[in-house]
DSSP file (Angstrom, degrees, kcal/mol; ACC not computed):
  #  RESIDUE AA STRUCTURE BP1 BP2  ACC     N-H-->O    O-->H-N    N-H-->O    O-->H-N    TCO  KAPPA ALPHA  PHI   PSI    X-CA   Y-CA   Z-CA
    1    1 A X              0   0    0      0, 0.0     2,-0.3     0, 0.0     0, 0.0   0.000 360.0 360.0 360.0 141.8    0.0    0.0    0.0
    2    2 A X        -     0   0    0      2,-0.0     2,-0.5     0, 0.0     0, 0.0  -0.663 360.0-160.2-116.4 139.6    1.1    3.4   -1.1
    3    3 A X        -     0   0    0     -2,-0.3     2,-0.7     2,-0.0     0, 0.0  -0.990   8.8-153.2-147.6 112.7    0.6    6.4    1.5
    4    4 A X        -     0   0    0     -2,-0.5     2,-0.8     2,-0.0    48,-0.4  -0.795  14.2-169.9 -85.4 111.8    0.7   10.1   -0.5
    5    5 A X        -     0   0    0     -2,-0.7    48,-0.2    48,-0.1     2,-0.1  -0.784  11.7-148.7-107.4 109.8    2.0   12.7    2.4
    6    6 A X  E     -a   53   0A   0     -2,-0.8    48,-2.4    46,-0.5     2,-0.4  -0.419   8.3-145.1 -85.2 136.0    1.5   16.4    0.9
    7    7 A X  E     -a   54   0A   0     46,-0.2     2,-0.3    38,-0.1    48,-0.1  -0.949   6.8-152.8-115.2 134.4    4.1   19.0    2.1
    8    8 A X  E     -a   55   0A   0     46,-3.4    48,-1.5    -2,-0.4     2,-0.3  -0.812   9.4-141.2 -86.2 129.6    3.3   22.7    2.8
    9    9 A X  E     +a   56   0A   0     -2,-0.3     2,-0.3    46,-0.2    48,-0.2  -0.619  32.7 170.8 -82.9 136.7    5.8   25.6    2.6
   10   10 A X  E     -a   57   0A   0     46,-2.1    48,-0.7    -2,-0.3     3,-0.3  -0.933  39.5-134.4-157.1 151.4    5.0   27.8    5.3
   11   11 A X  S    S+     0   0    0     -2,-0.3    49,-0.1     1,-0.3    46,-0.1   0.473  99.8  26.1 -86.3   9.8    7.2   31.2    6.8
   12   12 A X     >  +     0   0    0      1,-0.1     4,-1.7     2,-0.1    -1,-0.3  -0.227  58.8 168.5-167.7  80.5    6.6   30.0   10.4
   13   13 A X  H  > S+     0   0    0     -3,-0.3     4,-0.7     2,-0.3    -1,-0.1  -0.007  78.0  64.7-112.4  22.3    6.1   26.6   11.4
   14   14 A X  H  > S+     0   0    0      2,-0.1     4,-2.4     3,-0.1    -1,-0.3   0.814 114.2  43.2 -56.7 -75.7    6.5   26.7   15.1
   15   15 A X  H  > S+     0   0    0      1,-0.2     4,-2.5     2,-0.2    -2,-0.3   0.762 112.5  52.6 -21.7 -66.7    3.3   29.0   14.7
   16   16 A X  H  X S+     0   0    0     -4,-1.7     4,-2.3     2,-0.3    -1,-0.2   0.917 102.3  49.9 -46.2 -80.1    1.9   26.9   12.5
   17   17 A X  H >X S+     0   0    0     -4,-0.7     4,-3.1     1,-0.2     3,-1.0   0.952 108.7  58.7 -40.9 -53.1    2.0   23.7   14.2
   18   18 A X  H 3X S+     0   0    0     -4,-2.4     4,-1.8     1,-0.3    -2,-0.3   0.955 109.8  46.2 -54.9 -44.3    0.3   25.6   17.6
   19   19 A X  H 3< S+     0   0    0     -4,-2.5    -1,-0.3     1,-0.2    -2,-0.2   0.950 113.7  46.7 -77.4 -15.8   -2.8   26.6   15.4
   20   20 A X  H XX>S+     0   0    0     -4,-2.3     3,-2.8    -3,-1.0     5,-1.6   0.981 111.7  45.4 -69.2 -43.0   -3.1   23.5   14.0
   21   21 A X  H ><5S+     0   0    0     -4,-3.1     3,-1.9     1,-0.3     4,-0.3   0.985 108.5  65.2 -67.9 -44.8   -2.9   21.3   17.4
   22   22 A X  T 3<5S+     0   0    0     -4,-1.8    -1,-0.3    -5,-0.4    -2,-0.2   0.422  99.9  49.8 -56.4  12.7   -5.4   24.0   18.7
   23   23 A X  T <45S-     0   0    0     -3,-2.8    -1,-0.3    -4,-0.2    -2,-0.2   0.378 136.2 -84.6 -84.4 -34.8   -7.9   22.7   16.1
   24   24 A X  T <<5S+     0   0    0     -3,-1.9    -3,-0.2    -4,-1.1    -2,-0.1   0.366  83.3 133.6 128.8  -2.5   -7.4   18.8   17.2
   25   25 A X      < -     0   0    0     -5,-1.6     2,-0.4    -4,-0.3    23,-0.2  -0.359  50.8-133.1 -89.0-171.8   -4.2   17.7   15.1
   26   26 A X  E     -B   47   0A   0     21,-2.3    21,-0.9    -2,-0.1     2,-0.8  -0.867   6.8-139.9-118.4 146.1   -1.5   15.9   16.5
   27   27 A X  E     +B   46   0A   0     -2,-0.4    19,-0.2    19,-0.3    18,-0.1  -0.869  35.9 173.1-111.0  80.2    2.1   17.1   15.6
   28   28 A X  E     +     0   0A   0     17,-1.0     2,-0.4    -2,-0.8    18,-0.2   0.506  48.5  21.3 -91.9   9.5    3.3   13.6   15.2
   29   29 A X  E     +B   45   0A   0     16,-1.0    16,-1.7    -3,-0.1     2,-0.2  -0.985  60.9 156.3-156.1 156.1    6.8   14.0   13.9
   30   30 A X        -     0   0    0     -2,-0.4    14,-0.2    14,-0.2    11,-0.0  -0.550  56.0 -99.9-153.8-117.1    9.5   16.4   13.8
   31   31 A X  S >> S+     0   0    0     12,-0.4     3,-1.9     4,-0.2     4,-1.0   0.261 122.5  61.0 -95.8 -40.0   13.6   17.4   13.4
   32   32 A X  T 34 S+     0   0    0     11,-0.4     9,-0.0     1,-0.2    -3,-0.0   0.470  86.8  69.7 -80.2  12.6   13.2   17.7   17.6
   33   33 A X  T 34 S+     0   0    0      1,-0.1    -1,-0.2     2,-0.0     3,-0.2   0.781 117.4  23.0 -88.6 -21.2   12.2   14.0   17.8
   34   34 A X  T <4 S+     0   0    0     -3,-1.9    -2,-0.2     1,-0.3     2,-0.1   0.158 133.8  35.2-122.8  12.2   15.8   13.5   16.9
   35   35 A X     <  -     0   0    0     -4,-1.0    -1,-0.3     3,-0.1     3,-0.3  -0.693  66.9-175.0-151.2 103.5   17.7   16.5   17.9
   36   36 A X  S    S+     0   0    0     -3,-0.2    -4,-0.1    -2,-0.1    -3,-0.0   0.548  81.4  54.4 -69.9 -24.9   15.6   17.4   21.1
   37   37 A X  S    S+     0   0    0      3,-0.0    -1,-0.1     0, 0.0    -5,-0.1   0.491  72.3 136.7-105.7 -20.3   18.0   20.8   21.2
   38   38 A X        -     0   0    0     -3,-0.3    -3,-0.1     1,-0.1     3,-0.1  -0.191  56.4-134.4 -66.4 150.8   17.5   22.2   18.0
   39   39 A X  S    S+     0   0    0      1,-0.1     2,-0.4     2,-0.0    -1,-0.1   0.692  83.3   2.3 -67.2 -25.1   17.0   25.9   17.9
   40   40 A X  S    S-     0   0    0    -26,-0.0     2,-0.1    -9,-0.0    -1,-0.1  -0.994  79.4 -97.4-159.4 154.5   14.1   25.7   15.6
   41   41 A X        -     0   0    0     -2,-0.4   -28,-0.2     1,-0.2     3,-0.1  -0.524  26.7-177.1 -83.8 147.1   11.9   23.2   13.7
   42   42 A X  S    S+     0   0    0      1,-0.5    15,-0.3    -2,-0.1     2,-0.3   0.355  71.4   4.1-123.0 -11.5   12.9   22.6   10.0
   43   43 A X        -     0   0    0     13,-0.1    -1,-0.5    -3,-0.1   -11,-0.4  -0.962  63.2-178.2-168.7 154.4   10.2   20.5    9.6
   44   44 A X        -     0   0    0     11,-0.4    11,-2.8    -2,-0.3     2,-0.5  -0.918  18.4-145.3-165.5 177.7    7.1   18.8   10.8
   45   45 A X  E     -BC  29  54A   0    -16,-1.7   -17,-1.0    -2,-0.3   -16,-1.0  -0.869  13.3-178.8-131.6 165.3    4.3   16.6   10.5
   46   46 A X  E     -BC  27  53A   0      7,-2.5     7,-0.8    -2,-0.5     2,-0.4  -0.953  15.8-165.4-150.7 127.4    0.4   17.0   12.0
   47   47 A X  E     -BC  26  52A   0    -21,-0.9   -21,-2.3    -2,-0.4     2,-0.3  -0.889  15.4-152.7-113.3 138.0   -1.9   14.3   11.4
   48   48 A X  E >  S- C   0  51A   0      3,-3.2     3,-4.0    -2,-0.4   -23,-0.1  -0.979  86.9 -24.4-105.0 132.2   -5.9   14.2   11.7
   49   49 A X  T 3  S-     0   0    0     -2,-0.3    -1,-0.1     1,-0.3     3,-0.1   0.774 137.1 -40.4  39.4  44.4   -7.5   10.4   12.4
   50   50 A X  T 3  S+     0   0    0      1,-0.3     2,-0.4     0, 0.0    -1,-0.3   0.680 111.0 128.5  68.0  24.8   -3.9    9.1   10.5
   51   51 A X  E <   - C   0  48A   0     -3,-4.0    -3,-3.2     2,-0.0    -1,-0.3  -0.970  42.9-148.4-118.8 158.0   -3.7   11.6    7.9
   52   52 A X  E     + C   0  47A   0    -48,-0.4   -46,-0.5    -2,-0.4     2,-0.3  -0.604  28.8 166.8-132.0 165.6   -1.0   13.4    7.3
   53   53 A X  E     -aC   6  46A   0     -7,-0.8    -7,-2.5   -48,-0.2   -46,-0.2  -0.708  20.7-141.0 179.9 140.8    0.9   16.5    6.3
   54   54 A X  E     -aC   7  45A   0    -48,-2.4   -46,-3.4    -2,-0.3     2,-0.3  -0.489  11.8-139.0-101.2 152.6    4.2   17.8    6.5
   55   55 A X  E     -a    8   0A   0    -11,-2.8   -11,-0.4   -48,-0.1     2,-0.2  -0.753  19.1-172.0-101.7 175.5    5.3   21.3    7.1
   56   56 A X  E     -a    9   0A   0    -48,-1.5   -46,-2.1    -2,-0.3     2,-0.3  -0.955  28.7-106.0-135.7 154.0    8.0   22.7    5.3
   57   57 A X  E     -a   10   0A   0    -15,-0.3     2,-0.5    -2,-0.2   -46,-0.2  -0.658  35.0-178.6 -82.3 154.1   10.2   26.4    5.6
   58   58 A X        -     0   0    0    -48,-0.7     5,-0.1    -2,-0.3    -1,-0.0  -0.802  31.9-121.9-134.8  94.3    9.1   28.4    2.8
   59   59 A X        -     0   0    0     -2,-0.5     3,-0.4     3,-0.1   -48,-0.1  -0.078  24.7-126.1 -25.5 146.7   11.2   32.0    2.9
   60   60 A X  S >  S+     0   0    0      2,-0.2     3,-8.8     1,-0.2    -1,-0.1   0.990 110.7  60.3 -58.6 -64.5    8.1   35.0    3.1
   61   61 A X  T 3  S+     0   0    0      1,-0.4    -1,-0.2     3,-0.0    -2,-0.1   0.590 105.4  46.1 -68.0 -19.9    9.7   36.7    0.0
   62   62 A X  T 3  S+     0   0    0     -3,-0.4    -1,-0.4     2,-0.1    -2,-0.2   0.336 101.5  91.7 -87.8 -14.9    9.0   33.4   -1.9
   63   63 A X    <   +     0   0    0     -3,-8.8     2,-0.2    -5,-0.1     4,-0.1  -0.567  50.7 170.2 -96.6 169.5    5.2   33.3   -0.3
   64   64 A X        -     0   0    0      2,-0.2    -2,-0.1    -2,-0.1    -3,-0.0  -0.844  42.6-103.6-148.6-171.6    2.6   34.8   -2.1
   65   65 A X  S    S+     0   0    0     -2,-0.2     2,-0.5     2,-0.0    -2,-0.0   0.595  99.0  74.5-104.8  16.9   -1.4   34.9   -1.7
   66   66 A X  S    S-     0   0    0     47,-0.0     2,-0.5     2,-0.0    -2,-0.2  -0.925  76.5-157.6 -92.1 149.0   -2.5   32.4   -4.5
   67   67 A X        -     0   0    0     -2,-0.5    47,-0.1    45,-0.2    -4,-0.0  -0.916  15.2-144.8-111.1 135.7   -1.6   29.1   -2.9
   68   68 A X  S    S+     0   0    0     -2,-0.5     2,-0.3     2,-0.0    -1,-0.0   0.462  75.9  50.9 -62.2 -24.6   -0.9   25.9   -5.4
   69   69 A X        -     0   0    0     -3,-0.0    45,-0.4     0, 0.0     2,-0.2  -0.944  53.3-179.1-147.7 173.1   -2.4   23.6   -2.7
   70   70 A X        -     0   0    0     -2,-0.3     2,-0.2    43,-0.1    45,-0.2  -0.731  27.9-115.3-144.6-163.3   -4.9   22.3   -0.1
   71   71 A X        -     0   0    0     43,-1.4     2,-0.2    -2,-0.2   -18,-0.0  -0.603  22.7-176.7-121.8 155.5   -5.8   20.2    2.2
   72   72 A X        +     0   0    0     -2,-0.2     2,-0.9    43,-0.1    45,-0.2  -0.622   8.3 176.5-164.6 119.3   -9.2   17.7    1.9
   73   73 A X  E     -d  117   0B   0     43,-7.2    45,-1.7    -2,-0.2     2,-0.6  -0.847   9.0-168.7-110.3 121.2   -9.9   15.5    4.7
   74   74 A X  E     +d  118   0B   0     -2,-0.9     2,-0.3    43,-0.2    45,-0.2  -0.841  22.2 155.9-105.4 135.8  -13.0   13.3    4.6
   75   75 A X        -     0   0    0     43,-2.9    45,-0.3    -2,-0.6    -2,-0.0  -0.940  51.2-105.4-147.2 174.7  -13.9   11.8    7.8
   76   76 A X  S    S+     0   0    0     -2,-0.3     2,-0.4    43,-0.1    43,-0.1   0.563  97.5  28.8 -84.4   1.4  -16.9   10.4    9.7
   77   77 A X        -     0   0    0     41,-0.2    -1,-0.1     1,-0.1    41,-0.1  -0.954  46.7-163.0-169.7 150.4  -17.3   13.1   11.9
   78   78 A X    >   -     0   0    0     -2,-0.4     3,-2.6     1,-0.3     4,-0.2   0.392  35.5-173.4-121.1  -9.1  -16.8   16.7   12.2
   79   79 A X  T 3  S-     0   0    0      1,-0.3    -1,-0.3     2,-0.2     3,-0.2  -0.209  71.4 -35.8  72.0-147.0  -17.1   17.1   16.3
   80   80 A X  T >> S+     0   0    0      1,-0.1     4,-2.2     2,-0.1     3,-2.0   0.180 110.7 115.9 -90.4   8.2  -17.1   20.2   17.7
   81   81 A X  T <4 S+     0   0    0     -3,-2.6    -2,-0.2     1,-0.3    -1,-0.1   0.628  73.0  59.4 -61.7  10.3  -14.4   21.2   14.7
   82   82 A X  T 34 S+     0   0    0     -4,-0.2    -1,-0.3    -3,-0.2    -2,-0.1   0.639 103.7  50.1-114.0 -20.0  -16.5   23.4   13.3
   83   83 A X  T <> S+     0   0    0     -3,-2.0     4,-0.6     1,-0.2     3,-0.4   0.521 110.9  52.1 -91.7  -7.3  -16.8   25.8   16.9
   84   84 A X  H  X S+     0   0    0     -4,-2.2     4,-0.9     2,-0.2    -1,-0.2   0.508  97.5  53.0 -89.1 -10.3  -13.8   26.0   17.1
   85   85 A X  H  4 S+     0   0    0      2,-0.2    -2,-0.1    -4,-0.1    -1,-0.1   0.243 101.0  78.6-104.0  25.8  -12.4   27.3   13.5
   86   86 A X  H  4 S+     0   0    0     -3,-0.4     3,-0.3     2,-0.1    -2,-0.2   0.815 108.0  24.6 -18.5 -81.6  -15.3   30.1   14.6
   87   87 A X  H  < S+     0   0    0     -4,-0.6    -2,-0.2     1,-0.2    -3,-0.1   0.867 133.6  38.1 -70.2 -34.2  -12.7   31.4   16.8
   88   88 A X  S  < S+     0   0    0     -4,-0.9     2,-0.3     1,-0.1    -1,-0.2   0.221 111.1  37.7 -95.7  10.1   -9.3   30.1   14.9
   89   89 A X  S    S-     0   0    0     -3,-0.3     2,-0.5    21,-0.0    20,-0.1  -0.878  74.2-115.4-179.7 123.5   -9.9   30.4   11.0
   90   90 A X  E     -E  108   0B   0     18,-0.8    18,-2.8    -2,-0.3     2,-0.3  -0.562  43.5-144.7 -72.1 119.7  -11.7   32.7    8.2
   91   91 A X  E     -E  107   0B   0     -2,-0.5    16,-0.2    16,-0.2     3,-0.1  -0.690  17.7-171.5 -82.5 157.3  -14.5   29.9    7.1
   92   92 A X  E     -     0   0B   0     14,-1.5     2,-0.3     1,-0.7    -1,-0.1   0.710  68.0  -1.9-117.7 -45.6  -14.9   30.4    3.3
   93   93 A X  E     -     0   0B   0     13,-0.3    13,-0.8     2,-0.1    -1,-0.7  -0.895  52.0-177.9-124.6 159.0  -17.9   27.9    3.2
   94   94 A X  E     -E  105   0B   0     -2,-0.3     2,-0.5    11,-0.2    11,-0.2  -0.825  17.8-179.7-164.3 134.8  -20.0   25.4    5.4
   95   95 A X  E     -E  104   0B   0      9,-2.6     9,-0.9    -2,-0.3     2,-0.3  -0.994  12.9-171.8-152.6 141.3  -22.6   23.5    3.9
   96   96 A X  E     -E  103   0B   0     -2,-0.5     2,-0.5     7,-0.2     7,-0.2  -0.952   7.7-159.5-133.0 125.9  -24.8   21.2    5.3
   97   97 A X  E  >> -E  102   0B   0      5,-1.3     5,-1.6    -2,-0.3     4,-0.7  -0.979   4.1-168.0-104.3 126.4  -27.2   19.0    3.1
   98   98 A X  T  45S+     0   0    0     -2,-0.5    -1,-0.1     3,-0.2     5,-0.0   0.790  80.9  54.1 -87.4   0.6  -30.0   17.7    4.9
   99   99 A X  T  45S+     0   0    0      1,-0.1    -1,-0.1     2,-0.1    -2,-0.0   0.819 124.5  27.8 -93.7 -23.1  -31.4   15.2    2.7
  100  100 A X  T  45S-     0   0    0      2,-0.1    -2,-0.1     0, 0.0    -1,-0.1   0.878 103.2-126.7 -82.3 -66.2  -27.9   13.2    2.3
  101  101 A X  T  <5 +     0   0    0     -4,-0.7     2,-0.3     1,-0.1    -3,-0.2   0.709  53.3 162.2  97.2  42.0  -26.6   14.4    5.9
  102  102 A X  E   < -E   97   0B   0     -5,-1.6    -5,-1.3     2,-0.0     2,-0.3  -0.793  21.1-169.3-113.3 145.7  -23.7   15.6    4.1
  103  103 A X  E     +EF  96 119B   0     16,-2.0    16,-1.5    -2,-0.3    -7,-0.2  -0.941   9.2 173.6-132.9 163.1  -21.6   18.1    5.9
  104  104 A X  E     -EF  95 118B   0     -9,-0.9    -9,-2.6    -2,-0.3     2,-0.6  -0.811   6.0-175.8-166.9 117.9  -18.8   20.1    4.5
  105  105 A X  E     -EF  94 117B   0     12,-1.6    12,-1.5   -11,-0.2     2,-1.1  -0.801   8.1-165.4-133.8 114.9  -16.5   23.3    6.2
  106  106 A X  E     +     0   0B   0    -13,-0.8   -14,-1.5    -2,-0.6     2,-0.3  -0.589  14.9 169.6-100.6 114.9  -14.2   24.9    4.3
  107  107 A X  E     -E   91   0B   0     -2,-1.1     8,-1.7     8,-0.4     2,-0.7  -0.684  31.2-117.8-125.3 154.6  -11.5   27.2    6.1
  108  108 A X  E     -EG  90 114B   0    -18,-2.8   -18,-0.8    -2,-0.3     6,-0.2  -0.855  26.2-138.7 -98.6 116.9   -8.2   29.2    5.4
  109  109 A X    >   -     0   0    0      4,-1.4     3,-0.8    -2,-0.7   -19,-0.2   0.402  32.6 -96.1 -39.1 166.1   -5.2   28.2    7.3
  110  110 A X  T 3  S+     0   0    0      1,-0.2    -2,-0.1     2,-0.1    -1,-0.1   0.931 124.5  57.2 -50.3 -45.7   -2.8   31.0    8.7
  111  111 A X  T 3  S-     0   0    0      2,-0.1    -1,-0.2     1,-0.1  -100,-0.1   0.099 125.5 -97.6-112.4  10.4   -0.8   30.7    5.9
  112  112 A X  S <  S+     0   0    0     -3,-0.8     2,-0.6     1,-0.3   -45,-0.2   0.423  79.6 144.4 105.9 -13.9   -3.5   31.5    2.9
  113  113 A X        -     0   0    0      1,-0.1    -4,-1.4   -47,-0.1    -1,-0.3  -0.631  52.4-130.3-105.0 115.3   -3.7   27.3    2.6
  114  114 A X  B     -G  108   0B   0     -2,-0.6   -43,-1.4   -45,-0.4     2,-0.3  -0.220  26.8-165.3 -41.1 127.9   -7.6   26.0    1.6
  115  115 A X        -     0   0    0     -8,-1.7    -8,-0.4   -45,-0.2     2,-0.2  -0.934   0.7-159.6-122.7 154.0   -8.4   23.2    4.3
  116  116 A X        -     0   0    0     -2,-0.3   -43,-7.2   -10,-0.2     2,-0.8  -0.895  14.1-177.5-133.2 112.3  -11.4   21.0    3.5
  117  117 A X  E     +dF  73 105B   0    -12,-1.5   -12,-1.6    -2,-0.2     2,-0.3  -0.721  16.3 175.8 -90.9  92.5  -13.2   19.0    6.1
  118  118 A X  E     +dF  74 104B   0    -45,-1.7   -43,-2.9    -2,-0.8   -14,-0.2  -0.840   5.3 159.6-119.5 150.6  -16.4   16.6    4.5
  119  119 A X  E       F   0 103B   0    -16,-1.5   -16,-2.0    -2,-0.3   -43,-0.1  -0.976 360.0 360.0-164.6 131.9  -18.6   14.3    6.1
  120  120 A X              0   0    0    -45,-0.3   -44,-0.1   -18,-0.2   -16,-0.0   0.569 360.0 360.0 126.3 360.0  -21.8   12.5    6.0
């Protein structure tokens, strides 16, 4: 079996990881799992329900605001993630079907990057 892990450039990935784990990921890997001392993270990676995605440094002068990628997680349940990227995240959409029972919340990242959360 073949396992795709998408990496993000992003200008601050200390940052980064804390808003994500304040949403519900897991910061499961990083350069400090194997240098405990390093000054600063060069890399990590934050999983939902065993998906994954790495961060990467991406210099600022090199960011821009059209992004090239996203995120799209489908999972069986969307919890309370949707009151909590209220406070943490510009939602762009959230869309609810009732006749399916389809849920769907789409939100922008710190760093400009489309996340999609579907369900139902």
């Amino acid at each position: 079996m073949a396992v795709c892990i998408p990496f993000l450039g992003v200008t601050n990935i200390e940052e980064t990881v804390l808003w994500y784990e304040s949403l519900g990921f897991r910061c499961t890997g990083s350069n400090r799992y194997w240098e405990p001392e390093a000054p600063k993270l060069t890399w990590a990676q934050l999983e939902w329900e065993n998906a994954a995605f790495i961060l990467f440094p991406f210099p600022a002068e090199k960011n821009n605001d059209v992004k090239d990628a996203g995120l799209f997680f489908r999972v069986d349940s969307l919890n309370d993630l949707i009151e909590r990227l209220k406070t943490k995240a510009k939602i762009i959409e959230l869309n609810e079907e009732p006749f399916s029972n389809k849920k769907e919340v789409v939100f922008e990242d710190l760093n400009g990057f489309r996340i999609t959360f579907s369900c139902g």
